[in-house]
DSSP file (Angstrom, degrees, kcal/mol; ACC not computed):
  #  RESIDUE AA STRUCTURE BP1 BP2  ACC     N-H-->O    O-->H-N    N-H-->O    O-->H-N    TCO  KAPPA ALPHA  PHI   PSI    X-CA   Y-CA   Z-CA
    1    1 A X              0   0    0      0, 0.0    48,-0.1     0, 0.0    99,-0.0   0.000 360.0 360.0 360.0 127.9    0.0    0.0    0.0
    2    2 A X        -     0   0    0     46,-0.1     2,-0.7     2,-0.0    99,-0.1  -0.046 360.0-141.0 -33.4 127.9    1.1    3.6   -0.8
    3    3 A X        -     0   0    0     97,-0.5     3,-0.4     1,-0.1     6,-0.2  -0.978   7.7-165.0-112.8 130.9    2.1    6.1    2.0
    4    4 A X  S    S+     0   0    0     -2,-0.7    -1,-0.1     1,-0.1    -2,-0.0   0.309  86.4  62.3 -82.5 -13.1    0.9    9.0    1.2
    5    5 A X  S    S+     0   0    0     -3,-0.1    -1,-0.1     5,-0.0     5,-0.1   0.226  75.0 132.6-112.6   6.6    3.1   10.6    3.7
    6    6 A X        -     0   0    0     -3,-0.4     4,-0.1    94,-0.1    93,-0.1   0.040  67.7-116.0 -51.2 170.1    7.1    9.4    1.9
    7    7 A X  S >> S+     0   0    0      2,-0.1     4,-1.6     3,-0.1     3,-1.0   0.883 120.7  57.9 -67.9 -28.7    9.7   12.0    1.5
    8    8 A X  H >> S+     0   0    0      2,-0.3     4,-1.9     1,-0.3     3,-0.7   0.980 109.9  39.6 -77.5 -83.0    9.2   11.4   -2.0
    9    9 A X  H 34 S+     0   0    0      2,-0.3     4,-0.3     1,-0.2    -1,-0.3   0.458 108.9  61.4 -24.8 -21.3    5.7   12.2   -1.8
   10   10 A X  H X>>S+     0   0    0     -3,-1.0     5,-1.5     2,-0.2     4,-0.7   0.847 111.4  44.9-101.1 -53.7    6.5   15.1    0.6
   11   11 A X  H <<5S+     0   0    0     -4,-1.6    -2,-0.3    -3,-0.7    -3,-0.2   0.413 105.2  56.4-100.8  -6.3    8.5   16.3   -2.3
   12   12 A X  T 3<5S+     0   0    0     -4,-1.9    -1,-0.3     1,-0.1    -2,-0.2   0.728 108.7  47.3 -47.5 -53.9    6.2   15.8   -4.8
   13   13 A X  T <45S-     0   0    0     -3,-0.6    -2,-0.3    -4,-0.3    -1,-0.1   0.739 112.9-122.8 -72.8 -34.7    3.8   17.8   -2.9
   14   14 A X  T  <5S+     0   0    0     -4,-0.7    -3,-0.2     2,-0.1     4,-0.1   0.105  81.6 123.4  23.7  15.6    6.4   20.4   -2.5
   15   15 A X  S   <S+     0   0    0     -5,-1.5     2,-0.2    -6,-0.1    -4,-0.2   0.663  74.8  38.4 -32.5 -51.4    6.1   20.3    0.8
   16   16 A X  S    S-     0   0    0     -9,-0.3     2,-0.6    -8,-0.1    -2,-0.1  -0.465  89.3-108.7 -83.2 148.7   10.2   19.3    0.9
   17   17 A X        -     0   0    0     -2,-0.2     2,-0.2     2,-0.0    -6,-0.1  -0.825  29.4-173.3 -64.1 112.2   12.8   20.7   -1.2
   18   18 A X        -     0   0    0     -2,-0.6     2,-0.6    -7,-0.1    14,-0.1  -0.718  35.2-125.4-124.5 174.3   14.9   19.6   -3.9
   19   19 A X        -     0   0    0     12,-0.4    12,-1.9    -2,-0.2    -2,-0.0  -0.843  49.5-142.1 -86.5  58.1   17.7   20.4   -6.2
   20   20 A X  E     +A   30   0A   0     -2,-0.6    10,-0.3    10,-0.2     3,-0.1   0.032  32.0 171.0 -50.0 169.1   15.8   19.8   -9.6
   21   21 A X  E    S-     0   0A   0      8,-2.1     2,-0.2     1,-0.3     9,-0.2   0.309  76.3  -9.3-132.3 -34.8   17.3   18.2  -12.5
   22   22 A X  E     -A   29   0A   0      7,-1.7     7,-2.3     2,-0.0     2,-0.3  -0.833  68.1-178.6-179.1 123.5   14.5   17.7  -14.7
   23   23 A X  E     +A   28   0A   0     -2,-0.2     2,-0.5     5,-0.2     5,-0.2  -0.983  12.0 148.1-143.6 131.3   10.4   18.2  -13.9
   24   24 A X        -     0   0    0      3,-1.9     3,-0.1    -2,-0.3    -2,-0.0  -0.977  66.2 -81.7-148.0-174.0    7.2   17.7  -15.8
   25   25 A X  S    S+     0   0    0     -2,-0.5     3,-0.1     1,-0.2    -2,-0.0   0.526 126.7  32.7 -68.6  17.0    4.2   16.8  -15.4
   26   26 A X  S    S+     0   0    0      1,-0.4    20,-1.7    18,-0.1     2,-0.3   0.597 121.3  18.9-123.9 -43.4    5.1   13.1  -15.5
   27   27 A X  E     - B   0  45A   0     18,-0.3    -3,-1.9    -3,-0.1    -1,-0.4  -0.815  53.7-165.6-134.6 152.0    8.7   12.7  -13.9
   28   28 A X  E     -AB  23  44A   0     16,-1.4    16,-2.6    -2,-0.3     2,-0.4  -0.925   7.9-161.6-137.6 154.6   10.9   14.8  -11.7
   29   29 A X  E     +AB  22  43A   0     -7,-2.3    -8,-2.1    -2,-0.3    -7,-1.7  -0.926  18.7 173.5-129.3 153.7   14.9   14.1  -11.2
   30   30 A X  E     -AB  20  42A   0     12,-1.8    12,-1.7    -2,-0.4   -10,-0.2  -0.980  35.2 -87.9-161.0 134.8   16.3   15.6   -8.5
   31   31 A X  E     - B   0  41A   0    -12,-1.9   -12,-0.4    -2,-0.2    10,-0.2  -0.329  43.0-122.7 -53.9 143.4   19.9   15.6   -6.4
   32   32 A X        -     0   0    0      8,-2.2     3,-0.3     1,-0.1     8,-0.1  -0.416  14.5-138.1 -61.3 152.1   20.2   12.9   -3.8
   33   33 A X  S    S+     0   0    0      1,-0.2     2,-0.4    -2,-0.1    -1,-0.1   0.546  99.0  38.8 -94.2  -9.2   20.9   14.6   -0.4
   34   34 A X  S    S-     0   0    0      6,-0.1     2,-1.0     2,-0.0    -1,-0.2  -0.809  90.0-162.3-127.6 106.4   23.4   12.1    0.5
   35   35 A X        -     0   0    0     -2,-0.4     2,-0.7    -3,-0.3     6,-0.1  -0.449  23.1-166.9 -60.0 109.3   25.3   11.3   -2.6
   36   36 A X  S    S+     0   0    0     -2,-1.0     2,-0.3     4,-0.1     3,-0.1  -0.348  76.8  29.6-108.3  79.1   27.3    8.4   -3.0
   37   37 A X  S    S-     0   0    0     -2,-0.7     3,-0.1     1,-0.1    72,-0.1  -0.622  89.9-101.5 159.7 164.5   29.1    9.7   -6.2
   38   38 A X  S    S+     0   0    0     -2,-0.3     2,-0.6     1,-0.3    71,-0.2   0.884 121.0  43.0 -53.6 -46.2   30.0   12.8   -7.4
   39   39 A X  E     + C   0 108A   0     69,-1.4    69,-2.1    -3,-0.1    -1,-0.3  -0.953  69.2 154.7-102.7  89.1   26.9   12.6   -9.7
   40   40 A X  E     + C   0 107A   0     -2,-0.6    -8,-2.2    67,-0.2    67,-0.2  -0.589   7.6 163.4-131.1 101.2   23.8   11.1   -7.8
   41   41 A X  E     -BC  31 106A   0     65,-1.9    65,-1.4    -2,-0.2     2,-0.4  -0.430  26.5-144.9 -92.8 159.7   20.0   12.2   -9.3
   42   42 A X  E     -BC  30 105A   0    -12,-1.7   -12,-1.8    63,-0.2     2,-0.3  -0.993   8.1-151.0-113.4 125.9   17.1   10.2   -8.2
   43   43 A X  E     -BC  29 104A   0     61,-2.6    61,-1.1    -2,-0.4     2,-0.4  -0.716  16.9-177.3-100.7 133.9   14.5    9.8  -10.8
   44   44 A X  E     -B   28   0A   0    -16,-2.6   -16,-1.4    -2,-0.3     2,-0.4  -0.974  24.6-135.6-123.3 154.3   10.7    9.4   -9.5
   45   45 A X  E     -B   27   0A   0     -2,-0.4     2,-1.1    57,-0.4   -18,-0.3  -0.658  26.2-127.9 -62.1 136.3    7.4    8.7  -11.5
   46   46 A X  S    S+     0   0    0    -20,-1.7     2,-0.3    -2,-0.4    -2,-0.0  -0.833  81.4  94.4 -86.3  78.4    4.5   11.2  -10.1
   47   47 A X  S    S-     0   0    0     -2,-1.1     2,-0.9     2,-0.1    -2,-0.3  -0.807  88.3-101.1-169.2 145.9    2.3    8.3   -9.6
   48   48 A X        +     0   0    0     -2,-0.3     2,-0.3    53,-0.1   -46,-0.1  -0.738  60.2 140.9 -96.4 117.9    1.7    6.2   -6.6
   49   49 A X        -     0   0    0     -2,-0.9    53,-1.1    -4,-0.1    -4,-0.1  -0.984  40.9-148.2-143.8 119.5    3.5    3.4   -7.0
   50   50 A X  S    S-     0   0    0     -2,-0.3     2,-0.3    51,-0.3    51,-0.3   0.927  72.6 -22.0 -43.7 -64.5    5.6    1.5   -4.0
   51   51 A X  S    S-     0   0    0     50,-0.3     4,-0.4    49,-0.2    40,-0.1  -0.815  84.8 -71.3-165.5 168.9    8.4    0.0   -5.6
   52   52 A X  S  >>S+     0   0    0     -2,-0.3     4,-2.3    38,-0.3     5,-0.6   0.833 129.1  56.7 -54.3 -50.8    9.7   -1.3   -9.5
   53   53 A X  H  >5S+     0   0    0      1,-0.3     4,-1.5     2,-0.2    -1,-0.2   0.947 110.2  38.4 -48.6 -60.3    7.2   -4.2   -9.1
   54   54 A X  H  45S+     0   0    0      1,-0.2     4,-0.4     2,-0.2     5,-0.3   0.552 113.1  56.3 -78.6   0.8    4.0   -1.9   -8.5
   55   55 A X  H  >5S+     0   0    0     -4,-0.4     4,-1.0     2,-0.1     3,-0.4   0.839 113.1  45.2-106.9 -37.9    5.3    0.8  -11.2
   56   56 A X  H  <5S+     0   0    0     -4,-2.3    -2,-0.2     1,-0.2    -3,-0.2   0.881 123.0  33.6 -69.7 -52.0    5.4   -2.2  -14.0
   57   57 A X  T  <<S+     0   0    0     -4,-1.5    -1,-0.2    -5,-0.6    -3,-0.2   0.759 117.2  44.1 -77.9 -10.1    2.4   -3.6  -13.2
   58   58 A X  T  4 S+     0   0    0     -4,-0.4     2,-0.3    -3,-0.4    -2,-0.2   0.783 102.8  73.0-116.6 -58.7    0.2   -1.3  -12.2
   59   59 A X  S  < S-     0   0    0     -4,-1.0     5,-0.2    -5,-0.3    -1,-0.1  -0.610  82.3-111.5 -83.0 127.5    0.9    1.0  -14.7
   60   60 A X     >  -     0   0    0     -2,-0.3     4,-1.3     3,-0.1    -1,-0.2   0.157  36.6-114.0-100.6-179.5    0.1    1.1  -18.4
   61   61 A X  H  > S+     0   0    0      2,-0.2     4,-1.2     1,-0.2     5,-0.2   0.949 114.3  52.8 -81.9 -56.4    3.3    0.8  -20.9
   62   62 A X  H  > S+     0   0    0      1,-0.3     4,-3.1     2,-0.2    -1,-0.2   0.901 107.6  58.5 -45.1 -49.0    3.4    4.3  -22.6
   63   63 A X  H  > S+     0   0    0      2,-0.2     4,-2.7     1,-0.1    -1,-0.3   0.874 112.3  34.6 -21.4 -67.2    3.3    5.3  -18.9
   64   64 A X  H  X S+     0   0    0     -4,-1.3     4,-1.4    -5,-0.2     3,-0.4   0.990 119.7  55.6 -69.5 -54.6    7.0    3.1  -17.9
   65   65 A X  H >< S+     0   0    0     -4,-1.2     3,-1.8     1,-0.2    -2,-0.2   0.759 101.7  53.0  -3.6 -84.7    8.3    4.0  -21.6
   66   66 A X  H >X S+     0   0    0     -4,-3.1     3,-3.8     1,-0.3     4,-1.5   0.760 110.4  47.4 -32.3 -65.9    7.8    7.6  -21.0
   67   67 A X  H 3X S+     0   0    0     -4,-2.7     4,-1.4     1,-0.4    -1,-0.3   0.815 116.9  43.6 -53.0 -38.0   10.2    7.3  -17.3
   68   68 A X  H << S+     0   0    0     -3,-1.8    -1,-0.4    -4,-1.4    -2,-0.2   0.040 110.5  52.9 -90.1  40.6   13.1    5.4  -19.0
   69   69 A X  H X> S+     0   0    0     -3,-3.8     4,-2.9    -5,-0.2     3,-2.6   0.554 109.3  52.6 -87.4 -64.1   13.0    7.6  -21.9
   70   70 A X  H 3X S+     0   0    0     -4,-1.5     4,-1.9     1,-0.3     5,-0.2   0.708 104.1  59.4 -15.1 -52.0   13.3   10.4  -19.4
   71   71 A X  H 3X S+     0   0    0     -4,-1.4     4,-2.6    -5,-0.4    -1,-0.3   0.857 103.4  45.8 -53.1 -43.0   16.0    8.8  -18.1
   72   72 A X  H <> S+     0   0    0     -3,-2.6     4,-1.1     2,-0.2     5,-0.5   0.955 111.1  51.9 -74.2 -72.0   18.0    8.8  -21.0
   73   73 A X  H  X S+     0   0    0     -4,-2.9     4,-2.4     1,-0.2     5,-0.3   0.806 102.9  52.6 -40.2 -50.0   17.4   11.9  -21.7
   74   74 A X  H >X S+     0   0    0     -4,-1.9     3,-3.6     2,-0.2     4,-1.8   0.943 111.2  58.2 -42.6 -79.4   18.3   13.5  -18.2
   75   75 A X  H 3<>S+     0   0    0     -4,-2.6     5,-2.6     1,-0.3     6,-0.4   0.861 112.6  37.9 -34.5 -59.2   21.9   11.3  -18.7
   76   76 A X  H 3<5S+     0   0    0     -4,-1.1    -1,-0.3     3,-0.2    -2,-0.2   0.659 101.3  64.5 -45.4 -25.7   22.6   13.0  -21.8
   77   77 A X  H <<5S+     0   0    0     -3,-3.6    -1,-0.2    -4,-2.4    -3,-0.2   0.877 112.1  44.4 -93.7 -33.3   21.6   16.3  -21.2
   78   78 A X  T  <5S-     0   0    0     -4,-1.8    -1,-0.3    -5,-0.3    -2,-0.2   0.432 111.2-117.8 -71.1  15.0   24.4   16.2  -18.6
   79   79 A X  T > 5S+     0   0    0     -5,-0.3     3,-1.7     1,-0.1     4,-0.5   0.810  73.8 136.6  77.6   5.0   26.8   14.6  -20.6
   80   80 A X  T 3>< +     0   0    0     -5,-2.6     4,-3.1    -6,-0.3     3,-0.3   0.825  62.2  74.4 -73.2 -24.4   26.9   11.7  -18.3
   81   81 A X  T 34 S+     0   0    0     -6,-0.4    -1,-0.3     1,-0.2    -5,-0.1   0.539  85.2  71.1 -51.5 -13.5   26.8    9.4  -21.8
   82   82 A X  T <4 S+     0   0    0     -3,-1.7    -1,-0.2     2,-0.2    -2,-0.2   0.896 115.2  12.3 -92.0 -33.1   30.6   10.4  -22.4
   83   83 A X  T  4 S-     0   0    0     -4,-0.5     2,-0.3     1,-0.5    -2,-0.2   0.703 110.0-113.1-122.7 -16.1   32.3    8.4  -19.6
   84   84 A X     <  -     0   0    0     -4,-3.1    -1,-0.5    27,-0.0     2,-0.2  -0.843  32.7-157.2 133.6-177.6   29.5    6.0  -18.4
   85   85 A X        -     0   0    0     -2,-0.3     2,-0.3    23,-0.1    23,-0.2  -0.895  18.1 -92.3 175.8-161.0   27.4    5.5  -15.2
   86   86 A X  E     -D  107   0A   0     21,-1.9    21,-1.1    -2,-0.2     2,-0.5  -0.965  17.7-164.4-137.9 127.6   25.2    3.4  -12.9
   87   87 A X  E     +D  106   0A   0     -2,-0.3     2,-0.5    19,-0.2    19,-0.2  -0.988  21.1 178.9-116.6 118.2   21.6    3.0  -12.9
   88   88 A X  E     -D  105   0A   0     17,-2.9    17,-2.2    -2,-0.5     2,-0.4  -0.884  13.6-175.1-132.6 134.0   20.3    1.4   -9.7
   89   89 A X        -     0   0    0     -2,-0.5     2,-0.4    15,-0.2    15,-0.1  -0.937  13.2-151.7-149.0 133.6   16.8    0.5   -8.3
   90   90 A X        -     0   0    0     -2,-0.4     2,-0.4    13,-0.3    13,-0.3  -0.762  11.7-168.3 -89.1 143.3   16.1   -0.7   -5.0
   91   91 A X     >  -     0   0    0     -2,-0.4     4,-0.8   -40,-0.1     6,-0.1  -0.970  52.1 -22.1-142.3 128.1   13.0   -3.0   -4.7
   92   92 A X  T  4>S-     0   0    0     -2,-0.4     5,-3.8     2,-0.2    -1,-0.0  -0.019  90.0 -58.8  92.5-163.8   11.6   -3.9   -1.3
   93   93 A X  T >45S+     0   0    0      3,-0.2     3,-1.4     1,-0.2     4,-0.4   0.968 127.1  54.3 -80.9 -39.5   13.3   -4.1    2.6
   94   94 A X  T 345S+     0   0    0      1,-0.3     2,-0.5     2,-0.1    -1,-0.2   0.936 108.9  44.8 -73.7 -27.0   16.2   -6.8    1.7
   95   95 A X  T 3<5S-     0   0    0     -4,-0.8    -1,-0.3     1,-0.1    -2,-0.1  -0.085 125.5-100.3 -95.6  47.3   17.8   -4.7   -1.3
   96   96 A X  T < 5 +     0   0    0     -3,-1.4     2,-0.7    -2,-0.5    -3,-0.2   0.928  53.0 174.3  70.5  29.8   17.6   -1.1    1.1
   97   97 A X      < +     0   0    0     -5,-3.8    -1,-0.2    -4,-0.4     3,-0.1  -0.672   4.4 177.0 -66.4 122.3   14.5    0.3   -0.4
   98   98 A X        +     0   0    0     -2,-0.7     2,-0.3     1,-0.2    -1,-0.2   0.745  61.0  47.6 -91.2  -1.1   14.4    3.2    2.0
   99   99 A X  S    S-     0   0    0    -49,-0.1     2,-1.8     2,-0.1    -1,-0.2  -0.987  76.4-138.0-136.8 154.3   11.7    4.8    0.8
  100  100 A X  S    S+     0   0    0     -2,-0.3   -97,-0.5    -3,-0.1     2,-0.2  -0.289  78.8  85.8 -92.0  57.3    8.3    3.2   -0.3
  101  101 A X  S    S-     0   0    0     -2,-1.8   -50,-0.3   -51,-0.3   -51,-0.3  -0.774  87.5-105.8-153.8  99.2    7.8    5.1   -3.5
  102  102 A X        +     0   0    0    -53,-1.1     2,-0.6    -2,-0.2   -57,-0.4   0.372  57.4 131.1  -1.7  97.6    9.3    3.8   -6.7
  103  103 A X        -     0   0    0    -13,-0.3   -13,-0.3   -53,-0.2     2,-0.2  -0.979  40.8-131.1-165.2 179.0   12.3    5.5   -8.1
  104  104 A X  E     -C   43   0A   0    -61,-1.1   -61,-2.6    -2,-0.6     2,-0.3  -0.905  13.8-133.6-139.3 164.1   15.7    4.8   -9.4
  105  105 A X  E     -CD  42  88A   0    -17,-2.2   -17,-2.9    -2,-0.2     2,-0.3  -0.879  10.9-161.5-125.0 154.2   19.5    6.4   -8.7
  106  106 A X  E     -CD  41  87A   0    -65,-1.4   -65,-1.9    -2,-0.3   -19,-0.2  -0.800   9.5-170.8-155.4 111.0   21.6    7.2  -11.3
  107  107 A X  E     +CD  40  86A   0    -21,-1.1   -21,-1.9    -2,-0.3     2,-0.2  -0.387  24.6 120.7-107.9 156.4   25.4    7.5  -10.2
  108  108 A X  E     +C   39   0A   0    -69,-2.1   -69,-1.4   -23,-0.2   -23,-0.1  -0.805  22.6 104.2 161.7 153.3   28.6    9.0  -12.6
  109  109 A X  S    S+     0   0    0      1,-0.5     2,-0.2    -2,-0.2    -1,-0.1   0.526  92.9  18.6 120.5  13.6   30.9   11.6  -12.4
  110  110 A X  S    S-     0   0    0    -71,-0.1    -1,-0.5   -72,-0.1     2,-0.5  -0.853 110.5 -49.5-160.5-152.2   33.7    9.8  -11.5
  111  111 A X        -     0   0    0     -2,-0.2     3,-0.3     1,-0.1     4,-0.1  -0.689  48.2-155.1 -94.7 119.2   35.2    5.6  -11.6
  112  112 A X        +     0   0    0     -2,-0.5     3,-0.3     1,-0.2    -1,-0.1   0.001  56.3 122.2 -81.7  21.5   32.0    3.7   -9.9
  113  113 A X  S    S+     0   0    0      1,-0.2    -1,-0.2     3,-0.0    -2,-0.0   0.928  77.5  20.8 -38.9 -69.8   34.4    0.9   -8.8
  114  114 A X  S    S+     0   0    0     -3,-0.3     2,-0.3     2,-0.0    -1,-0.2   0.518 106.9  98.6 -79.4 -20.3   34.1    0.8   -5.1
  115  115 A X              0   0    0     -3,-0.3   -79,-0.0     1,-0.2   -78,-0.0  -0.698 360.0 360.0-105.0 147.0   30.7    2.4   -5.0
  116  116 A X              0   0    0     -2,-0.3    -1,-0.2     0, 0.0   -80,-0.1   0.214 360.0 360.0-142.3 360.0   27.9    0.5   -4.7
């Protein structure tokens, strides 16, 4: 079930603050507040959806297109396509989701070796 009440959510509402990256009426990216890489956006859906599971299922196809299209673009438009990066999604309590709203990290901006 949806918490209505995430940070995610929080920031959705604008309740919270962010560092945009990229916002429309479908997607927002936004700086992490604790980075682990030089380069770390979080990408979100504006739809309530829990986790990777509930945003693929739940949600019609143009819909998930749209957010990895989004994706791309947002890498590119920093330039992050020239040396590479990391695209990461936690789904559920054993892989660290910490927050119950669907989104993905996407690290670069220096050698992801050690960082995980």
């Amino acid at each position: 079930m949806y918490d209505k009440n995430n940070i995610f959510a929080k920031i959705l509402r604008k309740e919270i603050p962010c560092e945009v990256v990229y916002e429309d009426d479908q997607v927002l990216f936004f700086y992490d507040i604790n980075p682990q890489a030089k380069v770390h956006i979080l990408g979100i859906p504006k739809k309530k959806v829990v986790d990777f599971r509930d945003f693929i299922l739940r949600l019609d196809q143009s819909t998930v297109q749209y957010f990895f299209t989004k994706i791309i673009d947002v890498i590119n438009g920093l330039g992050l396509d020239q040396k590479g990066y990391r695209l990461i999604i936690n789904n559920g309590r054993d892989a660290n989701q910490e927050v119950p709203h669907f989104h993905i990290h996407i690290l670069a901006g220096e050698n992801l070796k050690g960082i995980r």
